[in-house]
C-alpha positions in Angstrom: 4.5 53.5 -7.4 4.7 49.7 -7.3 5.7 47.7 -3.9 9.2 47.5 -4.9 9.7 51.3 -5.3 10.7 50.7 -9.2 8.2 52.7 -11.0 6.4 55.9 -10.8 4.3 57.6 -12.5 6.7 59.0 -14.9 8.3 55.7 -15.2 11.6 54.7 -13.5 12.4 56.0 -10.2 15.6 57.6 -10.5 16.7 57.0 -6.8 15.6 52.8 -7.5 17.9 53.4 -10.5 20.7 54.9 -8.8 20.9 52.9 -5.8 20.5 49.7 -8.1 23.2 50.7 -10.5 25.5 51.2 -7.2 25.0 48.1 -5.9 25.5 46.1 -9.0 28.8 48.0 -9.8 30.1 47.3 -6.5 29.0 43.1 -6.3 30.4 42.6 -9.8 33.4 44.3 -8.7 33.7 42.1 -5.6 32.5 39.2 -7.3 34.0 38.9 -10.6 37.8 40.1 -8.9 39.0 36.9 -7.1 37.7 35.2 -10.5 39.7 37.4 -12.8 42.8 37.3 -11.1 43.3 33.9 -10.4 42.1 33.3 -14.9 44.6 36.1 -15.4 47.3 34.4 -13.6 46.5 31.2 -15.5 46.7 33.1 -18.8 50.2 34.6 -17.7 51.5 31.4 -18.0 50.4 30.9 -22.1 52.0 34.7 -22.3 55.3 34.1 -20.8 55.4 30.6 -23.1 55.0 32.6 -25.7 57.1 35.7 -25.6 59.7 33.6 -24.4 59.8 31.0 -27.3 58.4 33.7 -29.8 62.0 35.4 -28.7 64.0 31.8 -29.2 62.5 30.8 -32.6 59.5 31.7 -34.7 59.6 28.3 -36.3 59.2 27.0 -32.2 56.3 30.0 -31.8 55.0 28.7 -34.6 54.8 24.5 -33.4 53.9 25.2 -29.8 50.9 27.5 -31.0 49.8 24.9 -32.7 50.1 22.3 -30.2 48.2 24.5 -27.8 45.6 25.9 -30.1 44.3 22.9 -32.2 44.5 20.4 -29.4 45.6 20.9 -25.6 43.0 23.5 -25.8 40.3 21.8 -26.9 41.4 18.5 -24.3 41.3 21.7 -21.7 38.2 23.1 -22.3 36.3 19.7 -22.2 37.6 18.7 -19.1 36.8 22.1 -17.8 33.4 21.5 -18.8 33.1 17.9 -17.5 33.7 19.3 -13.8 31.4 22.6 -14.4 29.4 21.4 -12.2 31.7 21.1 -9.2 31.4 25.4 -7.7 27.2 25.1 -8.2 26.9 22.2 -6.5 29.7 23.6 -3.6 27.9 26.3 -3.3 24.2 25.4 -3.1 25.5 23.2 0.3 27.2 26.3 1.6 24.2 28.1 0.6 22.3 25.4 2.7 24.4 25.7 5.5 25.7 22.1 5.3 29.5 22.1 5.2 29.7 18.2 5.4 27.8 18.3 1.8 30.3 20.7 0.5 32.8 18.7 1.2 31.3 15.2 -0.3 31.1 17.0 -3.8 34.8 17.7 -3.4 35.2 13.6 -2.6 33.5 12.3 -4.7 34.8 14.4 -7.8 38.6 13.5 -7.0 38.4 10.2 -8.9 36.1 11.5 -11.7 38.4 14.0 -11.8 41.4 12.1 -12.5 39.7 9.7 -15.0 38.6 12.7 -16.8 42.1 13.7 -16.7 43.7 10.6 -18.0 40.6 10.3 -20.9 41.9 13.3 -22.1 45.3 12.2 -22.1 44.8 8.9 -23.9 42.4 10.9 -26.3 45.5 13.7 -27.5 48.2 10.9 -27.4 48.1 10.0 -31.1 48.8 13.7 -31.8 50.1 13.4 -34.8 47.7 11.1 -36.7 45.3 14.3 -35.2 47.3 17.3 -36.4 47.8 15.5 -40.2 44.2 14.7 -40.6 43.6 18.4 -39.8 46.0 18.8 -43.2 48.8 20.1 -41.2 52.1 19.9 -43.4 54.4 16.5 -42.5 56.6 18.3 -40.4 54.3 20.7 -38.0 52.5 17.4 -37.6 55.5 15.9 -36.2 56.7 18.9 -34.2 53.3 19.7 -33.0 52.7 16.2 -32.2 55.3 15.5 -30.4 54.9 18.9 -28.1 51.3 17.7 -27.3 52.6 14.5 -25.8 55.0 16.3 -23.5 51.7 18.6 -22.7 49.2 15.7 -22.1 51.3 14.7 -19.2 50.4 17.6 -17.1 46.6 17.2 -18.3 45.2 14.8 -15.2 47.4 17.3 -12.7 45.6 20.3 -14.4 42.2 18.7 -13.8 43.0 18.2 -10.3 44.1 21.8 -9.7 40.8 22.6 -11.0 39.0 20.6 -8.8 40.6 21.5 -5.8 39.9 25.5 -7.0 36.9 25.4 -8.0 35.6 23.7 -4.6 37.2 26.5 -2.7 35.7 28.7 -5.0 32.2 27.4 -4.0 33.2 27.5 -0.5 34.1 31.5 -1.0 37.9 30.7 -1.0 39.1 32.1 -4.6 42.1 33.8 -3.4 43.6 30.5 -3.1 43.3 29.6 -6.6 45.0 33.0 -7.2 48.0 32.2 -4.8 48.8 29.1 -6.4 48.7 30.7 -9.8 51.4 33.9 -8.3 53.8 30.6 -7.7 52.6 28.4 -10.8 54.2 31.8 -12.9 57.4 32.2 -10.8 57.9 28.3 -11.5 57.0 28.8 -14.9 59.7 31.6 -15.6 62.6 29.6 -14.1 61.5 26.4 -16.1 61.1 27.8 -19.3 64.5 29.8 -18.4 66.2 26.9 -18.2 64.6 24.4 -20.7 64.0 26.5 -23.5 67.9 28.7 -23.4 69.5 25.8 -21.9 70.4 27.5 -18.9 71.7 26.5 -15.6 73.1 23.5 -16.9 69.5 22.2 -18.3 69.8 21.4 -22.3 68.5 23.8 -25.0 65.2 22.4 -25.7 63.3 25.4 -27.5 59.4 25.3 -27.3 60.0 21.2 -26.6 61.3 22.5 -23.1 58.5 25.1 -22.4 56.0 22.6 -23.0 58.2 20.0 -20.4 58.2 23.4 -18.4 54.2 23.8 -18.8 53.9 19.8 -17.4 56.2 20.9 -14.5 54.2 23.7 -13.5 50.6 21.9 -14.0 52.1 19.0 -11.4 53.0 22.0 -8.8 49.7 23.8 -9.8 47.9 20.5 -8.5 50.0 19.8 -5.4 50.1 22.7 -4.5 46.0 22.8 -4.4 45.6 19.7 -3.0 47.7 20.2 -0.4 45.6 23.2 1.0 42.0 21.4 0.2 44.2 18.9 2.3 46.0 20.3 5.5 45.0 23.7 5.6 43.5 24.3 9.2 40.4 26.5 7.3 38.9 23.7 5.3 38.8 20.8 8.4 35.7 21.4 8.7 34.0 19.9 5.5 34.8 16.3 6.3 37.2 15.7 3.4 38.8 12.9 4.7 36.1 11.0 5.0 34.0 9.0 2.4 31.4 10.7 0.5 29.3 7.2 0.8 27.3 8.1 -2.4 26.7 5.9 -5.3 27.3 7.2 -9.1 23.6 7.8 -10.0 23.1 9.5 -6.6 25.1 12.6 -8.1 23.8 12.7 -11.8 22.4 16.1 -11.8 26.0 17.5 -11.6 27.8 15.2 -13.7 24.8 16.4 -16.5 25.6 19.6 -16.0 29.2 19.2 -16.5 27.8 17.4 -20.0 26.2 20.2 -21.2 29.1 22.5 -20.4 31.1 20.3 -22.4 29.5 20.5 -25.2 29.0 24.2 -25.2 32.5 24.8 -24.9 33.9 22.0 -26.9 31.7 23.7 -29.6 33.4 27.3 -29.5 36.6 25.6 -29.0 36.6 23.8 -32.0 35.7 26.7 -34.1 38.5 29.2 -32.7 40.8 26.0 -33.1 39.4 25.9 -36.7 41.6 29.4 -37.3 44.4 28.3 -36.1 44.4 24.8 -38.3 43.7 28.1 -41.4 46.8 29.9 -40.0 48.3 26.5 -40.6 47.5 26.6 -43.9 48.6 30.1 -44.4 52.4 29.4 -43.2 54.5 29.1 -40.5 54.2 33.2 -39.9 51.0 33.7 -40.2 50.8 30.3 -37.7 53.3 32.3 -35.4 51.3 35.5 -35.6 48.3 33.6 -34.9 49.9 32.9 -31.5 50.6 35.9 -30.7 47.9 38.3 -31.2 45.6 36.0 -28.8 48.3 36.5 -26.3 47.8 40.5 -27.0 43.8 40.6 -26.5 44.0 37.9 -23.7 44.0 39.5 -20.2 40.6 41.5 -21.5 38.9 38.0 -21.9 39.8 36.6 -18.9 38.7 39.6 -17.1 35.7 39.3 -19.1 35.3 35.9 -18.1 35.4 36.8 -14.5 32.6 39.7 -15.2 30.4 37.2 -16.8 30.7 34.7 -14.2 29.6 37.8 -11.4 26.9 38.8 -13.7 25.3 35.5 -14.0 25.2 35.4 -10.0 23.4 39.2 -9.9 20.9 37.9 -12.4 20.2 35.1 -10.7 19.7 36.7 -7.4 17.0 38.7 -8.8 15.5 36.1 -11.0 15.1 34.1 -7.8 13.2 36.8 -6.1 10.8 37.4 -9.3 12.5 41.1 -9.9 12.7 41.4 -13.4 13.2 44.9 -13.5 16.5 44.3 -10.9 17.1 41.4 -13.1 17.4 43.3 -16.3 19.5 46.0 -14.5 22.0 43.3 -13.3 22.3 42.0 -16.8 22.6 45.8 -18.7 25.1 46.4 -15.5 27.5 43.7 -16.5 27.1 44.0 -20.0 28.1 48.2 -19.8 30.8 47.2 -17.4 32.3 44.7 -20.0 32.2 47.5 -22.6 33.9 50.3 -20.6 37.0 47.9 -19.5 37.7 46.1 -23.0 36.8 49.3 -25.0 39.8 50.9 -22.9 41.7 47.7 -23.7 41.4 47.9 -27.4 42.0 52.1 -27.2 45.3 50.9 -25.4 46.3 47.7 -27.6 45.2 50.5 -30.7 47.7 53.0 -30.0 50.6 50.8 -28.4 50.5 47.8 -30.4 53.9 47.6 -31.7 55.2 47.6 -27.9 52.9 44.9 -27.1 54.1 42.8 -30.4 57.9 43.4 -28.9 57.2 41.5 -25.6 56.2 38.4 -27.7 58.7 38.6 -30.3 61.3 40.1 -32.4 60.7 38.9 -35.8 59.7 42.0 -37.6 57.6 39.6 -40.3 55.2 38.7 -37.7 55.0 41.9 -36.6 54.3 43.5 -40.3 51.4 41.1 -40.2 50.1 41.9 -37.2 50.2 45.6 -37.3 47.9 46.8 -40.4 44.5 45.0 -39.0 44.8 46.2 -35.6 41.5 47.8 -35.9 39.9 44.6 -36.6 41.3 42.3 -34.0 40.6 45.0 -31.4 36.7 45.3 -32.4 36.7 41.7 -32.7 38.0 41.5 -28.7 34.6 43.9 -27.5 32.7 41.5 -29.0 34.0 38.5 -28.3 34.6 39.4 -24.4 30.6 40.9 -24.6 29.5 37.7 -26.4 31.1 35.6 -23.8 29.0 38.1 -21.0 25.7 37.4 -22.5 26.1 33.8 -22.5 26.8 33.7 -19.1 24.1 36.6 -18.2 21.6 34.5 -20.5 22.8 31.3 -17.5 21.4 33.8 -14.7 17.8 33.1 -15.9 18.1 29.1 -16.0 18.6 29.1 -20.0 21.3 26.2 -20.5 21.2 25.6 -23.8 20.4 28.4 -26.1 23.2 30.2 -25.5 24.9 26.6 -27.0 22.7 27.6 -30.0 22.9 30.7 -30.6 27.0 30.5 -30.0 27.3 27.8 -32.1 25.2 29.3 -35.1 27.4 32.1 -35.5 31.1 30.5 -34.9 30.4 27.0 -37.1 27.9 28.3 -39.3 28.8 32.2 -39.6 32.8 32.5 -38.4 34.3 29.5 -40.0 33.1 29.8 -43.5 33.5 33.6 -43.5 37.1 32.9 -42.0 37.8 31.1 -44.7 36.7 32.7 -47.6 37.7 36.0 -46.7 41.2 34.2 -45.8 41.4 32.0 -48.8 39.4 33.3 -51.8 39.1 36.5 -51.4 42.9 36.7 -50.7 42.9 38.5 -47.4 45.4 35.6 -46.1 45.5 36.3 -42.0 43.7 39.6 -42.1 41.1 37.6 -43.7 40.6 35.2 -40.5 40.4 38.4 -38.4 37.8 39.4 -40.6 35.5 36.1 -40.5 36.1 36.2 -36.5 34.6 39.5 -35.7 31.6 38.9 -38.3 31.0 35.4 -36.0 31.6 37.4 -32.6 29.4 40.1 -33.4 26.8 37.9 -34.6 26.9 35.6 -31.5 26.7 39.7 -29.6 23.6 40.6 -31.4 21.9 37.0 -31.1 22.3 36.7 -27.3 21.2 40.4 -26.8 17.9 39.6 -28.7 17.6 36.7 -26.5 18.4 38.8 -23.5 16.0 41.6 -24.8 13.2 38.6 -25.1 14.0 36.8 -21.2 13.9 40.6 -19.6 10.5 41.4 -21.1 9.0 38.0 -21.2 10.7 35.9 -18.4 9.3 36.3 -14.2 
């Protein structure tokens, strides 16, 4: 048997196996939870936007998805991945014991923070020069434009919330994130309530007052976080009142990591924008269904987000103590866990999909659309949540960019053209773009499980 207990004669100890397999279970359980809850709650907010404009107007559904799909998302996503590096650096000096650290990445990321978030505003202003060079129609440009306006408003609070979160997520404080994001939805009800019905005196805005409801929310979202980073009697003891005294190039390593999140998100970002600028083209419908069927598979991505993120830590763990077999298991672990929650998902979304259709709206044309390909969109969810775990599982063993690679090989190069001819010439119309997407999801699956395959073998 080796020193670690792993292998017998026969191979495989089973007790190693068994006790290892517990032990992941149970850390990506604890791990990924606070994660998942706080992304679900921040993807509660999209749903409730949608369901209750998709029950307003399909011609509103139909502008705010695009609004949110072919821009604000991609403005989100790179900010997101410009402060990336703000939990790993958290954590490494609460890892190290030094609290005083922790709290100088916190200062000295607030004003990068909110440059980041006012770049991104001035970026998406001209929204709809963007939208009609994407060959949007003249008036979803203007409709769509003006919508991502009113949402670039809230962009530098949303950044802020972010930075504030994902400090106290480095500092093992999640549940906060998660809190905020319980009153961000409550707020978020009562706003679009009133803005988008014209209730309570308010005036009947449509999807124009749930995006004025989405800036509301993002302001509270990021007072509501600062306040606690601020006052709260828990966090005093990081110094974050006081000046982080560094100069810019003395914290380049994080702002490079940020970099290279960018561009790995940007990159998949673009290409899942890409289908809704197709949908576009489609119709207003098919635009409108587009919407809503990401609405449908969403809380199984954002859970899978959250077991990715725990399966990265339990790979790295073992990476760091040389264990490849332990490191392998934490991967496989996380990977099988990812399968047995969205496989249950898309059993459930299979057999009740015409109830799901009727929280987000009532026209029965987007509902036609949506109902036949079912199957495909489901599949296309198990691999597009276990694509997503790979990546991150691929992070626990220090790769950073080939899981940029290999993800953007199979969206740009495999996804977008298949989307489109199997939407376009083939005549599939928005069947076809479900089609493309699960050939580029399941290609990105089986690349970054090679690559997997290769670092468990090859890598310690």
């Amino acid at each position: 048997m080796s020193e670690n207990g792993t292998i017998n004669s026969q191979g495989v100890n089973p007790q190693w196996l068994l006790e290892r397999l517990k032990r992941h279970f149970s850390e990506l359980a604890r791990l990924a939870l606070p994660a998942v809850m706080m992304r679900i709650g921040i993807f509660g907010l999209a749903m409730v936007d949608t369901a209750m404009v998709g029950h307003y107007a399909t011609e509103h559904l139909a502008w705010l998805n695009l609004a949110n799909q072919s821009v604000i998302m991609f403005a989100l996503v790179v900010g997101l991945g410009l402060l990336g590096g703000i939990t790993v650096y958290t954590a490494n000096a609460i890892g190290a014991d030094d609290k005083r650290e922790a709290g100088r990445v916190w200062r000295r990321n607030v004003p990068f923070t909110i440059a980041v978030g006012i770049g991104i505003m001035l970026a998406v202003w001209p929204a709809e020069t963007w939208l009609t060079l994407l060959g949007q129609p003249e008036v979803k440009a203007q409709e769509g434009g003006k919508l991502i306006r009113i949402l670039a408003l809230g962009l530098p609070a949303h950044m802020l919330f972010v930075c504030c979160t994902m400090f106290l997520e480095g500092i093992k404080r999640a549940e906060v994130g998660f809190y905020v994001m319980v009153g961000a939805n409550l707020v978020n009800v009562a706003l679009n309530y009133a803005l988008i019905f014209g209730h309570f005196g308010m005036p009947e805005l449509g999807a124009e007052g749930s995006a004025w409801a989405s800036t509301g929310v993002r302001i509270f979202m990021a007072i509501a976080a600062l306040g606690y980073v601020w006052f709260a009697p828990s966090v005093r003891g990081y110094g974050l009142r006081k000046p982080h005294g560094q100069k810019w190039h003395e914290w380049r390593d994080q702002r490079h990591m940020g970099y290279a999140s960018a561009v790995s998100l940007a990159a998949e970002v673009l290409a899942f924008g890409a289908l809704a600028i197709f949908a576009g083209w489609l119709g207003t419908v098919p635009l409108a269904a587009h919407g809503v069927v990401f609405q449908v598979v969403g809380v199984p991505l954002m859970m899978s987000i959250g077991i990715g993120v725990a399966s990265s830590v339990r790979v790295g763990i073992a990476f760091s103590r040389a264990d490849k077999a332990d490191a392998a298991l934490a991967g496989l672990s996380g990977i099988l866990l990812n399968f047995l929650l969205t496989g249950a998902f898309a059993v459930g979304i299979y057999f009740f999909i015409e109830p799901l259709l009727d929280i987000f709206t009532d026209d029965q044309r987007i509902i036609a659309l949506l109902v036949p390909p079912v199957v495909i969109y489901a599949i296309a969810m198990i691999f597009d949540a276990s694509q997503m775990v790979a990546s991150m599982i691929l992070r626990g063993y220090r790769e950073t960019w080939w899981p940029t690679y290999l993800q953007g090989f199979a969206f740009i190069i495999v996804m977008l053209p298949a989307c489109y001819i199997m939407a376009f010439p083939v005549g599939h119309g928005w069947a076809g773009l479900m089609e493309g997407m699960c050939m580029g999801v399941i290609t990105s699956w089986i690349l970054q499980m090679a690559r997997f395959y290769h670092l468990a073998r090859t890598r310690i």
